[in-house]
VEXDREN-130312 format. One record per residue (C-alpha): z, x, y. Coordinates in steps of 0.2 Angstrom, whole numbers, plus 5000, padded with zeros to 4 digits. Each point is the difference from the previous one (the first is absolute). Layout:
<atoms>
ZXY ...
</atoms>
This chain:
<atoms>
520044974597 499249914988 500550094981 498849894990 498450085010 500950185002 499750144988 501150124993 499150164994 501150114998 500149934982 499049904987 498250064996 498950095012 498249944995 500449834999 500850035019 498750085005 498949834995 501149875006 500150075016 498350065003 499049864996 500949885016 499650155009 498249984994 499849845004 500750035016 498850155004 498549874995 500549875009 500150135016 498450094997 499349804995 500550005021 498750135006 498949934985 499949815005 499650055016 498650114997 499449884988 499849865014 499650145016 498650054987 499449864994 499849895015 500150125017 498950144995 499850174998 500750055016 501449905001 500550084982 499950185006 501049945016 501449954990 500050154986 500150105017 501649935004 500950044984 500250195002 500949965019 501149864991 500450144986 500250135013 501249875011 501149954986 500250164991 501250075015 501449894995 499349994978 501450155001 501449865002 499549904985 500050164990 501650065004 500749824997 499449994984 500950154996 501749985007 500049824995 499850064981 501150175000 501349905008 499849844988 499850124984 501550095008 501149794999 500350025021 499449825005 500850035017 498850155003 498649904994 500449865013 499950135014 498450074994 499349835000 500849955019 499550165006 498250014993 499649835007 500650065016 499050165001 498449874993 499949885014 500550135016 498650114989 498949855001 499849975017 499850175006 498550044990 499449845004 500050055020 499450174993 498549934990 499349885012 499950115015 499250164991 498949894989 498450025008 500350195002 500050034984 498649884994 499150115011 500850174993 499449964984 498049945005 500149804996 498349955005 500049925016 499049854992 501849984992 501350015014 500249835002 500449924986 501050154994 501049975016 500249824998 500550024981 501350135007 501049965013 500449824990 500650104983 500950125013 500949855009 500849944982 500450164995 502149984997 499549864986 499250134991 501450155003 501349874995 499349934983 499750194996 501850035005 500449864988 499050064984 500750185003 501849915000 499849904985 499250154990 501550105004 500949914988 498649954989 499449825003 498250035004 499949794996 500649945016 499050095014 498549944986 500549815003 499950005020 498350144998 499449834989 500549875015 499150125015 498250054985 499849794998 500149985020 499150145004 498549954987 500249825008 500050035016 498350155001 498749884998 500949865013 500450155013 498150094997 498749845000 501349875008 500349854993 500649835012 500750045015 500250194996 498250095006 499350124993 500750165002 499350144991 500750164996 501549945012 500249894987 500550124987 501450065009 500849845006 500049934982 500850194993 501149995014 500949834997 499850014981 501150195004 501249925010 500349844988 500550134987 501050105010 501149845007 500349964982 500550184995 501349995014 500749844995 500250064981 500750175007 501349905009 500449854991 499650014984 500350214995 501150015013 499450184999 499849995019 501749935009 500649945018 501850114997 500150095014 500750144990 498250034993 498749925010 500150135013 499050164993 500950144992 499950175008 500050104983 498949884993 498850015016 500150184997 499449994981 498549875003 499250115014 500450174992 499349934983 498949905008 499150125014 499250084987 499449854989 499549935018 499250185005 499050004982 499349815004 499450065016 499250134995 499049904987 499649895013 499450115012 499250084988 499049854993 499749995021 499050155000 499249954985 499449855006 499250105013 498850094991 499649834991 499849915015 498650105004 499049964989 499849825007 500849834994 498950004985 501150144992 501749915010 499849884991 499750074983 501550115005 501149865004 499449914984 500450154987 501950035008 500249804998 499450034980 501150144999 501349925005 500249904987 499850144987 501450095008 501249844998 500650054982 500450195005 500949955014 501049884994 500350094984 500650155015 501249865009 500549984985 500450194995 500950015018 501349854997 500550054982 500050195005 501149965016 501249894989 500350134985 500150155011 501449895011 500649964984 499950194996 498849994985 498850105001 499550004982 499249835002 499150085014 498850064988 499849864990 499449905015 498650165004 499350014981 499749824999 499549965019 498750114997 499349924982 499949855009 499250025016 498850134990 499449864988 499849885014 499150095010 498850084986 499549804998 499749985017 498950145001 498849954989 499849825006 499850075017 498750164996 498949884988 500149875011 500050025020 498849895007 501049854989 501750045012 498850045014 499149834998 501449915001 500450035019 498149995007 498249994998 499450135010 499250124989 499950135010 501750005000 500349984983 499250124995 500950145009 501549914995 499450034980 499850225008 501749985005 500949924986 499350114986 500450165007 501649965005 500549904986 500050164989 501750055007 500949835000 501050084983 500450145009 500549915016 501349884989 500650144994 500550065017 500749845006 501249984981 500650205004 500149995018 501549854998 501050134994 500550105014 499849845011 501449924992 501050185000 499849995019 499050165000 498649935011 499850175009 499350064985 499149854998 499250025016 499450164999 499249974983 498949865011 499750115012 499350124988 498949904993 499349895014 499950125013 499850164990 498949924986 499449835005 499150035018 499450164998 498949954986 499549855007 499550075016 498950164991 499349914987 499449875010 499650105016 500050164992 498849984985 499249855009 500649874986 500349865013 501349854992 499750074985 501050155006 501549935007 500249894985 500250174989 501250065010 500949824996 499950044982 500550185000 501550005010 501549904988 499650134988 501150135011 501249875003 500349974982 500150194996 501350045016 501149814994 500150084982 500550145006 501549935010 500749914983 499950144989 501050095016 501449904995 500449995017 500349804998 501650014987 501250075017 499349845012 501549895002 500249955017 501549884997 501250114991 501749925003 500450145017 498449925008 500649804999 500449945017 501449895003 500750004981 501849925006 499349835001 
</atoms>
């Protein structure tokens, strides 16, 4: 392991934690949203309206897909941290041999699963048949490279566990630069490479993925030597197996939900026609990067929560929450304005089809009024993350998704005939319970008993 980039946080200052460690994982998260961004930017720009709602039409399956296995790089995060902020390297290394195993068998069976049932549920959620095609075409590519993206996601969660969020930022860098390269080649050829259209967005995100997660390996291995070929540890550790899935099932089970949850609300989006797909697509691309601060401020929460509760110091624990929350709720105060104030500017940027500017300006100023609430949630929510109590977590996003979130956005835009406009409230309104049911979780106290690596639960501590 490499101690220079590692971070010890059970000790040292808390804030100034918090901001070494979350601004990497900023960058990080921009650079990854800059992903979805560059490639809208060019879909929009240069293949049309269409092609844009095709490809925003793809995102909620991709979400759905990968939040089976999203679980997996939870729980490693946590064990990686108890277990570091608890000094057990060797049951850090068996977290990070198993984790990677349980990635790439996870991989390819949700790859098989995704590209057989694909067209079903483009067709469960209403995409316009004008759409199909380059949806599918866009699809069954991202789909075909989908272990580069599980493995550089098992990689961050690795390296945060211990808290070097600088590394997984260095190979993000590498895949961004190909990826921005390699759009405009792939979509409006260039020499011998044809044209390729939307098909050309996935082939460029798919080898940019899998040039980053080839170099994550070899650092893993060679240079960390966090990962090893001793076949003492390579094979998966039953106990650790047992702690990934049961911590992770529900962190998994809570992705899903969201997923299919955004599923159902992209099918009362998509049936208002591509004009409002495309806006749709356009505001969750927006907000995206609004969210970046919060939830990088909330991995950051989770790795210095895990470390200090494995280090059994929960004191510092509440440190961590008073100032997470400061931070995130200055940021995004900031970014509310520029984005209320200010819509058809962010809008502008990704296409000059007014119609669907404009409808991108509806959505952005309603649901921009509850970005400070929503990074609140995130900041709070990292707390019983990192304490492993993702049940709880679970149930809190089922709450306010399915209880909240798609009742309103189903009634007030079919029940009081409101149309978009509608569905974008029920956007808005739902983090508020979220918030509400997070803060009550941490004033619980619930947190301060959650060590999962007390010294009777170390496998194998004879070696």
């Amino acid at each position: 392991m490499d101690k220079k980039r590692a971070r010890d946080f059970t000790e040292g200052n808390i804030l100034s934690h918090l901001i070494a460690f979350s601004w990497p994982m900023f960058l990080g998260n921009f650079l990854q949203a800059l992903y979805n961004t560059v490639d809208t930017f060019w879909v929009g720009r240069f293949l049309g309206t269409e092609a844009l709602a095709a490809v925003s039409a793809s995102f909620p399956i991709i979400f759905f897909l990968v939040s089976l296995v999203i679980g997996v790089g939870m729980a490693t995060t946590i064990l990686v941290s108890q277990y570091y902020g608890a000094k057990d390297d060797r049951g850090v290394k068996r977290t990070v041999n198993t984790s990677l195993f349980l990635m790439t068998i996870a991989a390819l069976l949700v790859s098989i699963i995704g590209l057989i049932f694909y067209s079903s549920i483009f067709r469960l959620v209403n995409l316009p048949e004008s759409l199909m095609k380059d949806a599918s075409a866009y699809l069954t590519i991202f789909l075909s490279g989908l272990v580069f993206t599980f493995l550089y996601n098992g990689l961050s969660a690795i390296m945060r566990g211990f808290g070097d969020s600088l590394t997984p930022l260095y190979f993000l860098i590498i895949s961004t630069v190909i990826n921005i390269i390699l759009d405009p080649l792939f979509i409006l050829g260039f020499g011998p490479i044809p044209p390729l259209g939307v098909a050309g967005v996935a082939w460029a995100t798919v080898l940019a993925q899998g040039v980053s997660a080839i170099f994550g390996l070899i650092y893993l291995f060679k240079k960390a030597r966090l990962a090893t070929w001793d076949k003492n540890l390579l094979k998966p550790d039953k106990t650790i197996v047992k702690q990934l899935i049961t911590i992770g099932t529900p962190a998994g089970l809570q992705q899903a939900l969201v997923s299919i949850a955004m599923l159902f609300l992209s099918g009362l989006v998509n049936k208002h026609g591509e004009i409002i797909v495309a806006s749709y697509g356009l505001g969750g691309r927006i907000d995206q990067f609004v969210f970046m601060p919060a939830m990088s401020v909330s991995l950051a929460v989770s790795a210095l929560t895990g470390q200090n509760l494995g280090a059994n110091k929960p004191e510092r624990v509440r440190e961590v929450w008073r100032y997470s929350n400061f931070l995130t709720a200055v940021i995004a105060g900031v970014l509310t304005i520029a984005i209320f104030f200010f819509p058809d500017f962010w809008a502008r940027i990704f296409t000059p089809d007014l119609a669907v500017r404009e409808m991108t300006c509806t959505y952005l100023r309603i649901v921009s009024l509850s970005y400070i609430v929503f990074s609140l949630m995130f900041s709070t929510g990292g707390i019983s993350r990192a304490a492993g109590d993702t049940l709880i977590t679970m149930s809190i996003t089922l709450l306010s998704l399915w209880a909240v979130r798609l009742p309103l956005a189903k009634f007030f835009s079919e029940g009081l005939n409101l149309g978009p406009k509608g569905i974008f409230l029920g956007i808005a309104i739902s983090p508020v319970v979220g918030f509400i049911l997070n803060l009550i979780y941490y004033y619980s106290g619930r947190w301060k008993t959650r060590n999962l690596v007390s010294r009777k639960t170390l496998p194998d501590e004879g070696n």
